[in-house]
N, C-alpha and C positions, 0 to 999 in steps of 0.2 A: 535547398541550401546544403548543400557537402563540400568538404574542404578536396586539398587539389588532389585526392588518391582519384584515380579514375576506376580503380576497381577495388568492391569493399573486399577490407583483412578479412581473415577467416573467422566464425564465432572461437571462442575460446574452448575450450575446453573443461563442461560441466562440472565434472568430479574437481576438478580443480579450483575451480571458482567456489564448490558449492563449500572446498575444505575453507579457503579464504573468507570465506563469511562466517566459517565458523569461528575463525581466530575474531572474525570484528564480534562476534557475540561476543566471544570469552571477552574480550577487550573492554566490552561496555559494561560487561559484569567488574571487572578490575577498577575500571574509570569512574564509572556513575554508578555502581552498585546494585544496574539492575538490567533485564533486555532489553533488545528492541520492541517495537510495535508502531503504527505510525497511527494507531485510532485514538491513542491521546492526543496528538498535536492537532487533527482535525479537534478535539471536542474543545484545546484550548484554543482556538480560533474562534467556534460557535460561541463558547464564554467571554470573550472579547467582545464577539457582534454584539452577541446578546445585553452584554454591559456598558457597550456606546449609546446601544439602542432605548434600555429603559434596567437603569442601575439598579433600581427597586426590585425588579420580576428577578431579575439575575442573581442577586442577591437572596431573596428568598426560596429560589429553585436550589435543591439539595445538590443536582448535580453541577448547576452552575459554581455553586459558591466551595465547589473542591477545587476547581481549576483558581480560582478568584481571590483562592485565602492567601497564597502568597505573591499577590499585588498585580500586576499585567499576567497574565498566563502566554504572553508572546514574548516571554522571556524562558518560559520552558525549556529545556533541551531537547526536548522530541521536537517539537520546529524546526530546529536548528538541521536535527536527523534529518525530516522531512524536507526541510530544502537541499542540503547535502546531496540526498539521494535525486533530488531530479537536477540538479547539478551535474553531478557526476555521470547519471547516466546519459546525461545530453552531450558532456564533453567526451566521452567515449564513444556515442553514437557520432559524433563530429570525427573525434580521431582515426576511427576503423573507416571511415567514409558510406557511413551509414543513414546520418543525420538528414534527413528531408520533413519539411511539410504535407502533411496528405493524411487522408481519413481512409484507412483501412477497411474496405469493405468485401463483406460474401457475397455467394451469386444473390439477385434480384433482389437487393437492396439497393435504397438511392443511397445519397450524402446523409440526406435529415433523417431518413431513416434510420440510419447508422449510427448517428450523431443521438436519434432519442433513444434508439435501445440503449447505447453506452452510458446516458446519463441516468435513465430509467436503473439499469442494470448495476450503475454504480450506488445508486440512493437503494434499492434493494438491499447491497451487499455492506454499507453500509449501517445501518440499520442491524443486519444480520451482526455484525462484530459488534455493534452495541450490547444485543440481547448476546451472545457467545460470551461475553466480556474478555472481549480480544479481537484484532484484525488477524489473517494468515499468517502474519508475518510474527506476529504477539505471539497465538497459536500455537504455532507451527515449529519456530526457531526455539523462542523464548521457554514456552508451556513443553514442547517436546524434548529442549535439553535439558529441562530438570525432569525427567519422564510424570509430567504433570498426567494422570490418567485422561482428563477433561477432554485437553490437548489434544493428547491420542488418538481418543473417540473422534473429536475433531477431524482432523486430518484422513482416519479414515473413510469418515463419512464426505471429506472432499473429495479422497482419490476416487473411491463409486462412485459417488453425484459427476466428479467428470467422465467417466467411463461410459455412466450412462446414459448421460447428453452426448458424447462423441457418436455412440453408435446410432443413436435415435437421428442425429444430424450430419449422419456419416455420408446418408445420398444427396443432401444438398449441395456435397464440393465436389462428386466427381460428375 
């Protein structure tokens, strides 16, 4: 699925993009009073299932009944974030003529293989922003504009961990 560009626009231009996000942080500081992050909107989703699923457990779980104490948690505004952003980044990937279907894979991986490392990969990292208390984006944006130290450490300890996975799986892609 791409719209009628027969050849995709160019990526944007980084530094530029990355100042534009920073006006949306400052923005959501001005608006809502606080950063982004999108690991609350997942856990207000889990607090929803959880509280369809058996109101009792949810209610007694300390971390359910944060999301639960002000009535649906699918009324949060990190939802809202978190759809926004796959929103946006879909109609963008439509506009630049970039938007297709397809599972992105490296050398000698199938589909499902691909398809479990991601989901594997995701429930890892996951997980990881639970116990961090923050996703990347919480992290990184949020924890590093107020030079949170936490954050910091963070973030350094992603840019190694990817450096170090790039070169360890450096000969996999040529």
């Amino acid at each position: 699925m791409t719209n009628a560009n027969t050849h995709p626009q160019p990526y944007w231009n980084p530094y530029a993009v990355g100042f534009l996000l920073g006006l949306v942080l400052l923005a959501s500081y001005l608006v809502a009073g606080r950063g982004l992050g999108a690991t609350g909107a997942f856990s207000s989703v889990a607090a929803w299932i959880a509280s369809s699923i058996s109101p009792e457990h949810a209610a007694a779980n300390p971390v359910h009944a944060r999301y639960l104490a002000s009535g649906t948690p699918l009324t949060a505004w990190l939802i809202f974030l978190l759809g926004g952003a796959f929103a946006g980044a879909g109609l963008s990937g439509w506009l630049a003529g970039r938007f297709r279907i397809g599972i992105e894979k490296g050398p000698h991986l199938s589909g499902g293989q691909r398809l479990a490392t991601a989901v594997s990969g995701g429930m890892i990292a996951g997980i990881g922003a639970k116990i961090a208390m923050g996703c990347t984006s919480g992290q990184a944006l949020t924890g590093g504009a107020i030079l949170n130290a936490g954050s910091l450490v963070f973030m350094g300890a992603v840019f190694a961990a990817g450096f170090a996975v790039a070169w360890i799986f450096k000969k996999e892609w040529l």
